[in-house]
C-alpha positions as CSV (number, residue, x, y, z in Angstrom):
1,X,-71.0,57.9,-25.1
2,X,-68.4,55.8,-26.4
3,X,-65.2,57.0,-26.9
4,X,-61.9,56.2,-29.1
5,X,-62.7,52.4,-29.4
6,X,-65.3,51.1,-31.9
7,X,-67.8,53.8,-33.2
8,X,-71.7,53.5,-32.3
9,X,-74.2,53.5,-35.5
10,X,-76.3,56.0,-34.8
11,X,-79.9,55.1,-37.0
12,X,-80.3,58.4,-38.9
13,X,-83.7,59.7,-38.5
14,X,-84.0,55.8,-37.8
15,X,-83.4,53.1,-40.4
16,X,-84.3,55.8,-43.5
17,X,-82.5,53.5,-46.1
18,X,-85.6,51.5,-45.9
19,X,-89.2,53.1,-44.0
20,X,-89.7,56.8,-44.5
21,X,-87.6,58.7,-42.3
22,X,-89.1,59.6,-38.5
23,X,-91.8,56.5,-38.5
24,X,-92.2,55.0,-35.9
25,X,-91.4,51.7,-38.2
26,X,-88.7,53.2,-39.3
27,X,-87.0,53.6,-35.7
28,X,-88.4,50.3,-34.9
29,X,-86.3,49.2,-37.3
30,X,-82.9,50.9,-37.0
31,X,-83.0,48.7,-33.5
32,X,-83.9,45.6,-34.7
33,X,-80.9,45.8,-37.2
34,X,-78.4,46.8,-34.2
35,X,-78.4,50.4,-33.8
36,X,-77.3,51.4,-30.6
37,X,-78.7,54.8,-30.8
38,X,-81.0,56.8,-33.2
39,X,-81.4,60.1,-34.4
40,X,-84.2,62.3,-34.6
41,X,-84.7,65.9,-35.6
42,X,-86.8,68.4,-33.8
43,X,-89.4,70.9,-35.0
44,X,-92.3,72.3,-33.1
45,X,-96.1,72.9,-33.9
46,X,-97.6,76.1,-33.6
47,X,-99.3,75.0,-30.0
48,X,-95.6,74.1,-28.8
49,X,-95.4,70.2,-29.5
50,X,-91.9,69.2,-30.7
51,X,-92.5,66.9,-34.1
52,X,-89.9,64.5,-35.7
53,X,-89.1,65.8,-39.3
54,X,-86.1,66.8,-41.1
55,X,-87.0,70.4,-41.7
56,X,-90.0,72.6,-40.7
57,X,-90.7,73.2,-44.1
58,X,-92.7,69.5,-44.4
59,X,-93.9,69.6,-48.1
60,X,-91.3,66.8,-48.7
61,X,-91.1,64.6,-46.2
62,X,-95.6,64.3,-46.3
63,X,-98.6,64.2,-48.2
64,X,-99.7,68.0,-47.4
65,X,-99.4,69.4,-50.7
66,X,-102.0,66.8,-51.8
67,X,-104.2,67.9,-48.9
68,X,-106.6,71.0,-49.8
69,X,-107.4,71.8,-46.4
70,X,-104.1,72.7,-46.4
71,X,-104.0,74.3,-49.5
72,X,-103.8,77.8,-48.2
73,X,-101.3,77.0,-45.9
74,X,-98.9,77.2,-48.2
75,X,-96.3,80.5,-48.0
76,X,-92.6,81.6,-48.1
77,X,-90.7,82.2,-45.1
78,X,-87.0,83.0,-44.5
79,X,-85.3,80.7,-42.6
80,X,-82.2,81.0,-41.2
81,X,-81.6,83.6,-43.7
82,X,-82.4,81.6,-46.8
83,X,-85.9,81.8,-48.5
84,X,-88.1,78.4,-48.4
85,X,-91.5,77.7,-49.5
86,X,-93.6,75.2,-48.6
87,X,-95.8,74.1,-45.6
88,X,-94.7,74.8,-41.9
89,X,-94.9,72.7,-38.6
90,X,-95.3,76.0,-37.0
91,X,-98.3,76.8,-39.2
92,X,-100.4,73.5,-38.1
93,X,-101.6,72.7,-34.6
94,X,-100.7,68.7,-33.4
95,X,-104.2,67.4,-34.4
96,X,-104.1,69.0,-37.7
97,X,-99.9,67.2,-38.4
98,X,-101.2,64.6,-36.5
99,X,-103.8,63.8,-39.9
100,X,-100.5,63.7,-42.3
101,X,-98.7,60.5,-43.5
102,X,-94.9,60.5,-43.9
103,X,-93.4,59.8,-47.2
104,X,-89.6,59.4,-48.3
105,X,-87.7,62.3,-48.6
106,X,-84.9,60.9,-51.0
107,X,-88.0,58.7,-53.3
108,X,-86.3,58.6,-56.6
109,X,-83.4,57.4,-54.9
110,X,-84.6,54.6,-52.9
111,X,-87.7,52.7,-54.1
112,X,-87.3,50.4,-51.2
113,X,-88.2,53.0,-48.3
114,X,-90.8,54.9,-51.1
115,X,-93.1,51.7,-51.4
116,X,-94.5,52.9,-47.7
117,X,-95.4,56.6,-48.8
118,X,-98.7,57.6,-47.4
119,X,-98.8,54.7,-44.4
120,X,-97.4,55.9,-41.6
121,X,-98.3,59.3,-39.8
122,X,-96.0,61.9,-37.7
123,X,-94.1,60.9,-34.5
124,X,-94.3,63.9,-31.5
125,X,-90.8,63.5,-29.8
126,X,-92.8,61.8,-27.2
127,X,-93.4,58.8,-28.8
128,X,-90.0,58.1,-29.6
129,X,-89.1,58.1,-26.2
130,X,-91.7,55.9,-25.5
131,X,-90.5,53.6,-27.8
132,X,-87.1,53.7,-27.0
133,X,-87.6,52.7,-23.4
134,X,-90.2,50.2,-24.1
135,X,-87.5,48.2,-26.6
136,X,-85.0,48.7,-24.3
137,X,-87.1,46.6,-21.5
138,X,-86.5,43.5,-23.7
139,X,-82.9,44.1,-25.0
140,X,-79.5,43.5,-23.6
141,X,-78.3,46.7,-25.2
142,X,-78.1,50.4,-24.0
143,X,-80.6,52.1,-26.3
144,X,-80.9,55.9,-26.9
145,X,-80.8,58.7,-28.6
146,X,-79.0,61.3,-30.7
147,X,-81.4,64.1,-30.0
148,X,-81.0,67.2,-32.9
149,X,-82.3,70.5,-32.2
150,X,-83.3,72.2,-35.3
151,X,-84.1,75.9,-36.3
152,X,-83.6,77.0,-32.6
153,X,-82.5,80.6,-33.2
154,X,-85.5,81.1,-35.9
155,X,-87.9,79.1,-33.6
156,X,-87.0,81.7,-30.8
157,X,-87.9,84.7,-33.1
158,X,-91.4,83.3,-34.0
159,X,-92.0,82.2,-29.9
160,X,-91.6,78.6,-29.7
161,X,-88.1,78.8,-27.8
162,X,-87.0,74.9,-28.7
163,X,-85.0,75.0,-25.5
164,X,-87.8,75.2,-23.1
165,X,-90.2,73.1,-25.0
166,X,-87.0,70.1,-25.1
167,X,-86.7,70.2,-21.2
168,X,-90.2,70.1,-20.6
169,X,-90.6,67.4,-22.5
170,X,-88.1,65.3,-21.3
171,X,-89.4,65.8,-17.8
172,X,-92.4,65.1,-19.1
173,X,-91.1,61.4,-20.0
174,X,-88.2,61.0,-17.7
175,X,-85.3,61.7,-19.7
176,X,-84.1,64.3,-18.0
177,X,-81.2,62.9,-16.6
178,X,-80.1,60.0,-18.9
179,X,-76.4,61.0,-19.6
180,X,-76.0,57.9,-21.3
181,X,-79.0,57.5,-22.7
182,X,-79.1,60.9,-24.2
183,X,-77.0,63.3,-26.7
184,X,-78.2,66.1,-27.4
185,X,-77.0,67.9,-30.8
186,X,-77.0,71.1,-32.7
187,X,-75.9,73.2,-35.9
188,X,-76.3,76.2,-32.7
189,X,-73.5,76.6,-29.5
190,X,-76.4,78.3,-28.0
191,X,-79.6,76.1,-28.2
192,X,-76.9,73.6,-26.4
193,X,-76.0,76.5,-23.6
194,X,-79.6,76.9,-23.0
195,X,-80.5,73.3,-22.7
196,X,-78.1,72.7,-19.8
197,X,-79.2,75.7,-18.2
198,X,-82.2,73.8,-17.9
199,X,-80.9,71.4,-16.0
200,X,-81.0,68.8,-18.7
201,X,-78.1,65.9,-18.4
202,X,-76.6,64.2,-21.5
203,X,-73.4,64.4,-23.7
204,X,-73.8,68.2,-26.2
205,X,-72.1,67.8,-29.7
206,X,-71.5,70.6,-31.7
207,X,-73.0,69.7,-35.6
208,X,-69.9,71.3,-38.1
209,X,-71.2,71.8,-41.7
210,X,-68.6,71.6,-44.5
211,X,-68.8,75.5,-45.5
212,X,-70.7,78.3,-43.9
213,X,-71.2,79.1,-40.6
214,X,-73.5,78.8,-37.7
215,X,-76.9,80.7,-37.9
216,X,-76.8,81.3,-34.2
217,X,-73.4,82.9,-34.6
218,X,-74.2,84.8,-38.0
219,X,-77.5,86.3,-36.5
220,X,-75.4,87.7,-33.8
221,X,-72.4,88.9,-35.7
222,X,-73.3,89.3,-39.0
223,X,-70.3,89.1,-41.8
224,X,-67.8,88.6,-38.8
225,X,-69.2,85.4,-37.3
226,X,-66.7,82.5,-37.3
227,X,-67.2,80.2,-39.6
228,X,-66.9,76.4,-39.2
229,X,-63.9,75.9,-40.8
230,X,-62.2,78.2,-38.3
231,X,-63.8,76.9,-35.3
232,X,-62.0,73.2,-36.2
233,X,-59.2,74.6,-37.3
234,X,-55.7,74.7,-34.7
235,X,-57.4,77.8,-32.2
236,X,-61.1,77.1,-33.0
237,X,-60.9,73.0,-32.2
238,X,-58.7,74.3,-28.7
239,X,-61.0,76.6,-27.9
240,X,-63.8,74.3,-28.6
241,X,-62.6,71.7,-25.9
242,X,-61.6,74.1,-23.2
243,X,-65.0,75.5,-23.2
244,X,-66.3,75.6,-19.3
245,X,-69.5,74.9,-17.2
246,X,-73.0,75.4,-19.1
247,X,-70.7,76.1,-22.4
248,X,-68.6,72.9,-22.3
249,X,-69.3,70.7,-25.0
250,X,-68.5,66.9,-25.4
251,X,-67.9,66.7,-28.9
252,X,-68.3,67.3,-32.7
253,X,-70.1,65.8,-35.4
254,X,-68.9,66.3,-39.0
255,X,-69.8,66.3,-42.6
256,X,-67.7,63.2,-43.8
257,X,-65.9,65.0,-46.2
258,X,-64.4,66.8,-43.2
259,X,-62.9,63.2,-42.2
260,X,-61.8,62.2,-46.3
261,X,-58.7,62.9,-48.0
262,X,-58.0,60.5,-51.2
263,X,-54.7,61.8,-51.1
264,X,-53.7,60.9,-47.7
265,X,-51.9,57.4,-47.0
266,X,-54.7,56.1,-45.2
267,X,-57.4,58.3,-47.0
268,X,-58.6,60.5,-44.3
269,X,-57.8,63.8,-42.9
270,X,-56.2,64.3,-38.9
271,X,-59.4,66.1,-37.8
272,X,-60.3,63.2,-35.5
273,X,-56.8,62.7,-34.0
274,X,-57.1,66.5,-33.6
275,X,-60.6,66.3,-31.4
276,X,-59.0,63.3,-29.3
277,X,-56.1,65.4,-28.7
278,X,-57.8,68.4,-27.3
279,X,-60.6,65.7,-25.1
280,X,-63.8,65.9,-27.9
281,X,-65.7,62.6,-29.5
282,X,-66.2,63.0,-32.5
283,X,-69.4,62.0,-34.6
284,X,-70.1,61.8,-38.4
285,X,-72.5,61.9,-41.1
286,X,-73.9,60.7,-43.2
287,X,-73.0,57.0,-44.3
288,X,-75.0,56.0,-46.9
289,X,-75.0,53.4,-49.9
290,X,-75.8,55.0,-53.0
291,X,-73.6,56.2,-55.5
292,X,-74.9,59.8,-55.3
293,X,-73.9,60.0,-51.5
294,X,-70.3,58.1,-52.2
295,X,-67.9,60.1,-51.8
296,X,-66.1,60.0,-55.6
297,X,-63.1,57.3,-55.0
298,X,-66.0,55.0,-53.5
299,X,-69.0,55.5,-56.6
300,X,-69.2,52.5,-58.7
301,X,-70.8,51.7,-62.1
302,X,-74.4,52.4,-62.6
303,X,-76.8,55.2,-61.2
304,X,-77.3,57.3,-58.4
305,X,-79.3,55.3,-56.6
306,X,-77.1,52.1,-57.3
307,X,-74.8,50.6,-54.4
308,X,-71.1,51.8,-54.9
309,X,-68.3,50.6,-53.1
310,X,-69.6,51.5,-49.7
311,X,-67.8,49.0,-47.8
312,X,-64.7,50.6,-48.9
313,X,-65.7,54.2,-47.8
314,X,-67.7,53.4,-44.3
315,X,-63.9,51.5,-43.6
316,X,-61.7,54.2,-44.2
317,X,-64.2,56.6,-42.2
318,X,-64.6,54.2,-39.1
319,X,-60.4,53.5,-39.7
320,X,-59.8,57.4,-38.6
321,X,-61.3,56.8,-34.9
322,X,-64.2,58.1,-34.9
323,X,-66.7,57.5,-31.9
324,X,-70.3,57.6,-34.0
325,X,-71.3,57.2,-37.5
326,X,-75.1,58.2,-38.7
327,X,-75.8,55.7,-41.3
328,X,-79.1,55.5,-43.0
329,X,-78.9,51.6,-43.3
330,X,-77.3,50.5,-39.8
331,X,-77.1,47.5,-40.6
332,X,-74.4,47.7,-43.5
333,X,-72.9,50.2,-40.7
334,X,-72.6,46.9,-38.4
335,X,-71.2,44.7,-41.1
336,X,-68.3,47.1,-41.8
337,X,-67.8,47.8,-38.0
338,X,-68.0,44.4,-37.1
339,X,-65.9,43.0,-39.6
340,X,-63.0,45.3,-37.9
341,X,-63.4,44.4,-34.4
């Protein structure tokens, strides 16, 4: 993992900005426009196979509400203690997902990646290892991944401990000890704990939200769980760092907000120099184009999904030191990092 010099782009969820997020093409593509890593995020079928989609609820990221096999599927679950309805990995065995095409999540926004709705079908965490290691066989690059670990305590209750099913997998395709091939990232301190305990090698970064406060943390102690802003503040970000054995951590990624202050001199907060200070990386997300993601110094005229001044924003964020940057299109990631170097 890079550290303190120039930040890797990180395809998120693969090159989104223009194939539907977790296709095959669309990780396919996030390399062949110089990503050095990608990012996917991890769900599980009800027979235990982890599946690349943003959410377990799947209604919009595929074509299942159109499906009326699937029809009675349909239900309302609380997850991590918020109410969704919809359509469930955990509710569909492999061969059934496996019969679903992908479509873009953000479609309104971004006609470009929308055009491929209904061509591509699910990737199993497999596949993308697969992948990886096949395109790394031709490149002169260090490809890998930014593996995120979603759901884990909500998994857990329902029996499909994500933990166990992520190290067997990676043994399964030889990944288990790839510490620079591999990062392995959570919204939960202790889906990360658990992961090492399985003997599973590769740099563990801590996912900080905005507002709120872990799940993990809030099942356990209710009202009085930390939240995020105190566990990067002064204390939290120290005791973050001198975390020891299985629950040492190697870093934090951030909400770019966290990183932007217009009324700074250089436009950005001193959370990174903070994280440096104490011996943690620091990741962030999400760097995208559009207006409606800009940040509001950086939006320009026109709609939502209209370019703003991106170039301006992805600067000043890759300006306050940070070591990663998700970006949807990692390609206009390069251009800005590049043009720095």
């Amino acid at each position: 993992m890079r550290a303190h010099g120039s930040p890797l782009v990180i395809g998120h969820r693969g090159a989104c900005g223009y194939r539907p997020e977790h296709t095959r093409q669309a990780y396919e593509l996030a390399f062949q426009l110089g990503a050095d890593f990608v990012e996917p995020d991890i769900v599980a079928t009800k027979d235990g196979v982890l599946v690349l989609r943003h959410e377990n609820e799947i209604s919009g990221t595929t074509d299942v509400s159109n499906r009326p096999e699937f029809a009675d599927r349909r239900t309302t679950k609380e997850v991590d203690g918020a109410p969704v309805t919809g359509w469930f990995t955990e509710d569909f065995t492999w061969a059934e997902l496996a019969t679903l095409r992908c479509r873009e999540r953000l479609g309104p926004l971004r006609q470009a990646s929308a055009s491929f709705d209904g061509l591509y079908p699910i990737m199993r965490l497999s596949h993308l290892f697969d992948l990886v290691d096949r395109l790394a066989e031709t490149s002169d690059r260090e490809l890998g991944v930014v593996a995120e670990i979603k759901h884990a305590t909500y998994f857990e209750s329902i029996g499909l401990p994500l933990d166990e099913l992520f190290a067997d997998e990676l043994e399964r395709v030889g990944w288990q000890h790839e510490p620079n091939r591999l990062v392995i990232e959570s919204f939960e301190k202790t889906v990360l704990r658990k992961v090492r305990e399985r003997g599973i090698r590769g740099s563990r970064i801590y996912l900080i939200e905005a507002e709120g406060a872990a799940f993990d943390l809030v099942a356990r102690d209710g009202a009085d769980a930390a939240s995020y802003a105190t566990e990067i503040g002064e204390v939290g970000l120290y005791e973050l760092a001198t975390r020891r054995g299985l629950d040492a951590i190697d870093g934090i990624s951030v909400d770019k907000s966290l990183l932007l202050d217009a009324t700074s001199d250089d436009g950005t907060t001193d959370l990174v120099d903070r994280a440096h200070a104490v011996g943690l990386a620091v990741f962030t997300w999400t760097l995208r184009p559009e207006n409606r993601f800009l940040s509001q110094p950086f939006r320009g005229e026109g709609g939502k999904g209209d370019f703003g001044h991106w170039r301006q924003e992805f600067r000043t964020i890759m300006k306050s030191g940070v070591d990663g940057v998700f970006a949807d299109h990692p390609d206009l990631a390069l251009v800005v990092r590049d043009a720095a170097a």
